[in-house]
C-alpha positions as CSV (number, residue, x, y, z in Angstrom):
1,X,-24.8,13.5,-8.5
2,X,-22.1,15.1,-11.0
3,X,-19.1,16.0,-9.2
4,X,-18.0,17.7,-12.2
5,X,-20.5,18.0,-14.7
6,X,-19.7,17.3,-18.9
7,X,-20.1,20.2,-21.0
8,X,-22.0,19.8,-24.6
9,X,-20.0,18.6,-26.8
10,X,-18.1,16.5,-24.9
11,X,-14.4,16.6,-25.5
12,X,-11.4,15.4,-26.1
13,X,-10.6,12.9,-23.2
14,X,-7.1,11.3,-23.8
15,X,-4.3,11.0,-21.5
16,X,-4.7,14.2,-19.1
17,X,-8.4,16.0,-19.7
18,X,-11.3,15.3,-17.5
19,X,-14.4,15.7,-19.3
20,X,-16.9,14.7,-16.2
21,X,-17.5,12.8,-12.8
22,X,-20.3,11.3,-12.0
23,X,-21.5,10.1,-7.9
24,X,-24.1,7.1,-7.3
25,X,-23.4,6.1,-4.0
26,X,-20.5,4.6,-3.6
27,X,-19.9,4.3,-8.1
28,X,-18.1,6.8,-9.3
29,X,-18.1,7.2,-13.4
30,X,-15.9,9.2,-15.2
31,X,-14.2,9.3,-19.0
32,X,-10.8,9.6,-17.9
33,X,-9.0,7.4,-15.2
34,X,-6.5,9.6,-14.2
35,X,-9.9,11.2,-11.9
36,X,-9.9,7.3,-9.7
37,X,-7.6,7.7,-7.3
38,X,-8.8,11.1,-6.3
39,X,-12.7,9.4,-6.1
40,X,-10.6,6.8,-3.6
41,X,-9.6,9.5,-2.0
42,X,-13.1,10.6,-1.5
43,X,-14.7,7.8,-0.6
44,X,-12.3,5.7,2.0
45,X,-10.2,6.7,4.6
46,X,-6.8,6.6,2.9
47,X,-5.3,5.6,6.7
48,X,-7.1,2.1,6.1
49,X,-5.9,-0.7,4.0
50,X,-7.5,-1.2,1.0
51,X,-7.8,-4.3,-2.0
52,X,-7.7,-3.2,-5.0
53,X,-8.8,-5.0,-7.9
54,X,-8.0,-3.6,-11.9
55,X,-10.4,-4.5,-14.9
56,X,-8.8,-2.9,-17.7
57,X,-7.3,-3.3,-21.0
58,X,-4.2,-1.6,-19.3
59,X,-1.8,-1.5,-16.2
60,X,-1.7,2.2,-15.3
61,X,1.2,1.7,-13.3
62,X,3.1,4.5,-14.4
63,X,4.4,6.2,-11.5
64,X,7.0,9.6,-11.1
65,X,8.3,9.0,-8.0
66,X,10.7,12.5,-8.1
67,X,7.9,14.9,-8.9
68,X,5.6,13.1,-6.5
69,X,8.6,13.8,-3.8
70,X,9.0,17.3,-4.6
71,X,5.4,18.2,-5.8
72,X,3.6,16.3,-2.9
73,X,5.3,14.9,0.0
74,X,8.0,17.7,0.3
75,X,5.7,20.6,0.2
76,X,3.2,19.2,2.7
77,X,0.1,18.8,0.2
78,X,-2.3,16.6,2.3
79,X,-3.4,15.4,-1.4
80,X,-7.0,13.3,0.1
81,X,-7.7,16.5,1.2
82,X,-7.9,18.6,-2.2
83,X,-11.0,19.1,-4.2
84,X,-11.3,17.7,-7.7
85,X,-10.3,21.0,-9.3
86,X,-7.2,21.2,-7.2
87,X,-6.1,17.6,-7.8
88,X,-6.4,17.8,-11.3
89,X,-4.6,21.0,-11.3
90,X,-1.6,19.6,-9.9
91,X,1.6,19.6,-12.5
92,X,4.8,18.0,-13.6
93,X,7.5,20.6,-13.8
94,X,9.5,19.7,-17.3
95,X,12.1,20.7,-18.3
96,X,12.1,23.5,-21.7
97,X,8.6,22.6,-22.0
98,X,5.1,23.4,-20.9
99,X,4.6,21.4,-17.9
100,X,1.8,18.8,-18.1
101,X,-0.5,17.1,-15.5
102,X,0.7,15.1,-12.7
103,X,-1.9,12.7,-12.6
104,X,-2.7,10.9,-15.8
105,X,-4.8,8.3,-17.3
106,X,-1.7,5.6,-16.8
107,X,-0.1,6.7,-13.8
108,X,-2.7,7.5,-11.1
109,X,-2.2,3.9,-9.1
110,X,1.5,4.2,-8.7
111,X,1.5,8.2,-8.2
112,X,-1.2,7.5,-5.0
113,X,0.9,4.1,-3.9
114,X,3.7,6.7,-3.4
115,X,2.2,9.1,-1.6
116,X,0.1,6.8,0.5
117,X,2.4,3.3,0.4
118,X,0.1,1.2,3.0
119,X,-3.2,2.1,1.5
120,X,-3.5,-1.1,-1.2
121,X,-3.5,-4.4,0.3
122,X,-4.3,-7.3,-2.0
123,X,-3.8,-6.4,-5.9
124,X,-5.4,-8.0,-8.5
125,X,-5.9,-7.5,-11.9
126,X,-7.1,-8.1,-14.8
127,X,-5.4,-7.0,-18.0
128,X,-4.3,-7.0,-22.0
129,X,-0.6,-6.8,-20.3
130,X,-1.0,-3.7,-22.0
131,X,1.8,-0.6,-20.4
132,X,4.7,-0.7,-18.2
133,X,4.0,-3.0,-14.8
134,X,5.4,-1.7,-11.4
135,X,8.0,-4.2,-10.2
136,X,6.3,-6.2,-7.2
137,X,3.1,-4.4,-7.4
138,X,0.5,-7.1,-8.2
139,X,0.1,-9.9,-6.5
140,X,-2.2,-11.6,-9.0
141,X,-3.4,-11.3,-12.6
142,X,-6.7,-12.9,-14.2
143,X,-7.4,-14.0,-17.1
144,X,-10.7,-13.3,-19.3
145,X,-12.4,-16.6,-19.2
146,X,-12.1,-16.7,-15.1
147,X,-13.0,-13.3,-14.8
148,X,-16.8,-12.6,-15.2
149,X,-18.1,-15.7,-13.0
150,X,-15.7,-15.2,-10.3
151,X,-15.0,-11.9,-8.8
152,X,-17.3,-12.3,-5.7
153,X,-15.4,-15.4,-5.1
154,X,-11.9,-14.3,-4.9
155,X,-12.9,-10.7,-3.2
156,X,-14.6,-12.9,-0.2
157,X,-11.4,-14.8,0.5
158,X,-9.6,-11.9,1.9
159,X,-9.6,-9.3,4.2
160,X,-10.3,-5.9,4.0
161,X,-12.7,-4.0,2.0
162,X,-12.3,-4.0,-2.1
163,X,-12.0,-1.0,-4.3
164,X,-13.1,-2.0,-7.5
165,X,-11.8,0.0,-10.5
166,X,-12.7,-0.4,-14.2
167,X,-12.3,0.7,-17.5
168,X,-14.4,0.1,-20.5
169,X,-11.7,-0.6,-22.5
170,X,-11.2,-4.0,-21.0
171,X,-14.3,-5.0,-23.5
172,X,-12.4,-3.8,-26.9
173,X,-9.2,-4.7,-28.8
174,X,-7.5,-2.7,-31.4
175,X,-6.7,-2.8,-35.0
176,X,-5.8,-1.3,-38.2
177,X,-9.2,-0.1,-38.8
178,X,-9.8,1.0,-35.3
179,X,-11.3,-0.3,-32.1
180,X,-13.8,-3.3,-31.9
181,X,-15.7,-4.8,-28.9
182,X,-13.7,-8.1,-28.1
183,X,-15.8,-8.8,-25.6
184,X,-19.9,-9.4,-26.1
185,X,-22.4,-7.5,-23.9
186,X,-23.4,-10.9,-22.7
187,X,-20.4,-11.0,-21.3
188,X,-20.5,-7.6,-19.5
189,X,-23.8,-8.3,-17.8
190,X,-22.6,-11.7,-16.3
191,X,-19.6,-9.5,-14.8
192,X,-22.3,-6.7,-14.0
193,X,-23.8,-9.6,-12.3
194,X,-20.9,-11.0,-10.0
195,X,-19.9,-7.9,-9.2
196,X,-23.3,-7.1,-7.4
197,X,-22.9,-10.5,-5.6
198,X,-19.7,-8.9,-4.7
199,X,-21.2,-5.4,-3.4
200,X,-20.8,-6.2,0.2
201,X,-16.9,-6.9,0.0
202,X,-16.6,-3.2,-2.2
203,X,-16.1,-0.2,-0.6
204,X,-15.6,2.2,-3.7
205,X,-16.2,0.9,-7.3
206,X,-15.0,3.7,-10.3
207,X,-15.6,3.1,-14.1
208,X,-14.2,4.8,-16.8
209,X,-15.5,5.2,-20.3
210,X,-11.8,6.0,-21.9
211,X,-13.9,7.2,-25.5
212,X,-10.4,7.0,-27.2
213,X,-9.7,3.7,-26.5
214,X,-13.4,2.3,-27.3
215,X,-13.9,4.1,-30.8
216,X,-15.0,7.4,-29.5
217,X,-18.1,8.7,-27.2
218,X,-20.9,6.8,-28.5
219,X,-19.8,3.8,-28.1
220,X,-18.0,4.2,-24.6
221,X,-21.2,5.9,-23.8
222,X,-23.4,3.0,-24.5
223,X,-21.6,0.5,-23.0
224,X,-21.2,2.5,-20.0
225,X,-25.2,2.6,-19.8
226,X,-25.2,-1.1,-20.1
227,X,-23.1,-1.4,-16.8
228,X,-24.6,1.5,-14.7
229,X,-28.1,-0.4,-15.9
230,X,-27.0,-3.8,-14.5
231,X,-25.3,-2.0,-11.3
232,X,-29.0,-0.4,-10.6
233,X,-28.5,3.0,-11.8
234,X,-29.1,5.3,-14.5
235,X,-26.3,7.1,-16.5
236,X,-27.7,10.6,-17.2
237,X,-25.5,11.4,-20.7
C-alpha cells in the first residue's frame, strides 16, 4: 500500500525530500530516512518501550533539541498523531534564511528520542561510524562480519519488541569515482535471511533506498528489490 505514492520521474531525494512510502504489513520502504520515525510512529504505540536496532552506513543521530522544544513540545504538537504530510511539513525556523525541514535524513532518531525520551530501549547498531554520535545513546555497535548471521540472536536476548531500521547504503562505500557496492548480494540475502528468523522479535522494520548515497535510483532500486524479495514481498517501482 503506498502511503505516499512516487511520482514519474522520481526525484531528487537528498537530505530533506521524500520521494515515496511504501506499507507491507508491518515493512515500511521509503527513499529517504528522515520518513522512519514517523512510520514508528505509525506502527507502535510510542507509550511502549521499544529496541531499536540501526543498519546503516550512517549514525543519524543529529538531533536539534531547541527547535524540537519550541516547535514540538512547547506548542503542544501531539507529533504520533500527524499525518505524513503534516510531519514532513514541520520546519526549522533559521535565522536570515529560508527555513528548512525539521526532520531530516540524519537527524530523525535523536529529534523523536527528544520528544518521546522512554520510547527506545536497547540500541544497537551497525555502522561505517559515519556522522556525529549522540553522547550515551547506543548501547552497542556491530561489526560487518557478525552482522548478517546473527541478528535473530542478539534481538531474542532481550526484552521488548525490536524496531528494525535500515538503509541501503550500509551495502556501498564511497570513492573518487563514485559509489560501489562493498557488500555482495550474497551477503544481503543471508541478512534477508536472519532477519526473517528474527520476524517474531520485530515489531516495525523500515528500509530506505537513500539513491544518493548508493549511485543513484537504479541501483538503490535494485537492491531494494533484492531485500523486499527475500522479506516475501514485491516492490512495485
Amino acid at each position: 500500500m503506498w502511503i505516499k505514492k512516487p511520482e514519474v520521474p522520481l526525484g531528487v531525494s537528498h537530505h530533506e525530500t521524500l520521494n515515496f512510502v511504501l506499507k507491507h504489513e508491518n515493512i515500511y520502504v521509503m527513499d529517504n530516512h528522515l520518513a522512519a520515525s514517523w512510520c514508528w510512529m505509525d506502527s507502535i504505540d510510542v507509550a511502549t518501550v521499544h529496541n531499536l536496532f540501526h543498519i546503516d552506513r550512517h549514525y543519524d543521530l543529529l538531533h536539534y533539541p531547541n527547535t524540537v522544544q519550541t516547535q514540538i513540545i512547547d506548542t503542544g504538537v501531539q507529533l504520533n498523531n500527524l499525518s505524513l504530510e503534516e510531519y514532513v511539513a514541520l520546519r526549522q525556523p533559521m535565522r536570515g534564511v529560508q527555513d528548512a525541514a525539521l526532520f531530516r535524513w540524519d537527524n530523525y532518531i535523536g529529534n523523536l528520542h527528544l520528544v518521546y525520551p522512554n520510547l527506545f530501549g536497547i540500541k544497537y547498531f551497525a555502522t561505517h561510524n559515519d556522522g556525529t554520535v549522540l553522547e550515551g545513546f547506543i548501547d552497542r555497535e556491530y561489526e560487518i562480519k557478525d552482522l548478517s548471521t546473527n541478528v535473530e540472536y542478539w534481538m531474542s536476548q532481550k526484552e521488548n519488541k525490536w524496531i528494525l531500521n535500515l538503509d541501503i547504503d550500509y551495502f556501498f562505500a564511497a570513492s573518487e569515482d563514485g559509489k560501489y557496492q562493498m557488500l555482495t548480494d550474497e551477503y544481503i540475502i543471508e541478512l534477508c535471511k536472519n532477519i526473517n528468523e528474527a520476524r517474531k522479535h520485530i515489531a516495525v522494520i523500515t528500509i530506505c533506498l537513500s539513491p544518493e548515497c548508493c549511485g543513484g535510483w537504479d541501483i538503490s532500486i535494485k537492491k531494494a528489490k533484492l531485500i523486499c524479495k527475500h522479506l516475501g514481498f514485491e516492490l512495485p517501482l
